[in-house]
Phi, psi and omega in degrees: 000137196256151179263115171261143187224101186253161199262151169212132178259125166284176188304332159292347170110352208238136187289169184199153179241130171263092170261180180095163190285345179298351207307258167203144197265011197252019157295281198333294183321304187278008128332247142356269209279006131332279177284331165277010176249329159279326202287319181268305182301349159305306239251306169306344179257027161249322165088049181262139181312014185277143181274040150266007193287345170282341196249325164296323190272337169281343153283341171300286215292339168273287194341301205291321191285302197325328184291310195267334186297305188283004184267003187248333171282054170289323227261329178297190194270171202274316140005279181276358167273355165258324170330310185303289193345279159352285154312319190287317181287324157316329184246005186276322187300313200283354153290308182279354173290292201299331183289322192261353166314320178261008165238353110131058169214029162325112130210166192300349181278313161284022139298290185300316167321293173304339205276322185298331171274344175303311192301299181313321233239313170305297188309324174305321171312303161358285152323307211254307180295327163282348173262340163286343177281298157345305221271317216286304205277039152279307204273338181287312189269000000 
């Protein structure tokens, strides 16, 4: 069995080699929270009886803005990006309940609909300042 070994610098200046299952999970983890967050806006845009479709379709509906929010947040402390994040998805959700409340076309499938395309539309902004930034500094170097 081959052993993978990645360098991590401590605090002190001296590279240590990190092995073990502990390395790092936070591909995976966010891996996982992908797929129980499409998995639950599937399961509300089907309208199926299962009972995770509530509790997956209300992680969808924080995860997915918190998500694009904080991909937009790089430049802060790790703290205040979930914190913004976090606050952004709650007024990002509490908008679109109220915009079709007042226009009187609450229902759960356009809810989801809208919180995914608001999320798309951050995350694209997202996308589109990196690759123009990438395009200029091609063209510099």
């Amino acid at each position: 069995m081959q052993t993978l070994r990645t360098k991590r610098a401590s605090t002190d200046g001296v590279e240590r080699a990190r092995s073990g299952p502990g390395r790092d999970l936070t591909p995976l983890l966010a891996g996982a929270a992908v797929a129980v967050g499409g998995v639950g806006a599937l399961l509300a845009l089907i309208d199926s009886g299962s009972p995770l479709r509530g509790p997956f379709a209300l992680f969808f509906l924080f995860s997915a803005p918190a998500a694009s929010i904080a991909a937009v947040l790089r430049g802060l402390d790790p703290f205040g990006r979930v914190l913004t994040s976090v606050a952004g998805a709650v007024v990002v959700d509490m908008l679109v309940a109220q915009g079709m409340l007042a226009v009187h076309r609450w229902s759960i499938d356009g809810g989801i609909i809208a919180v995914a395309a608001i999320s798309g539309l951050i995350s694209l902004s997202v996308f589109t300042r990196h690759m123009h930034g990438r395009t200029t500094a091609d063209k510099v170097g």
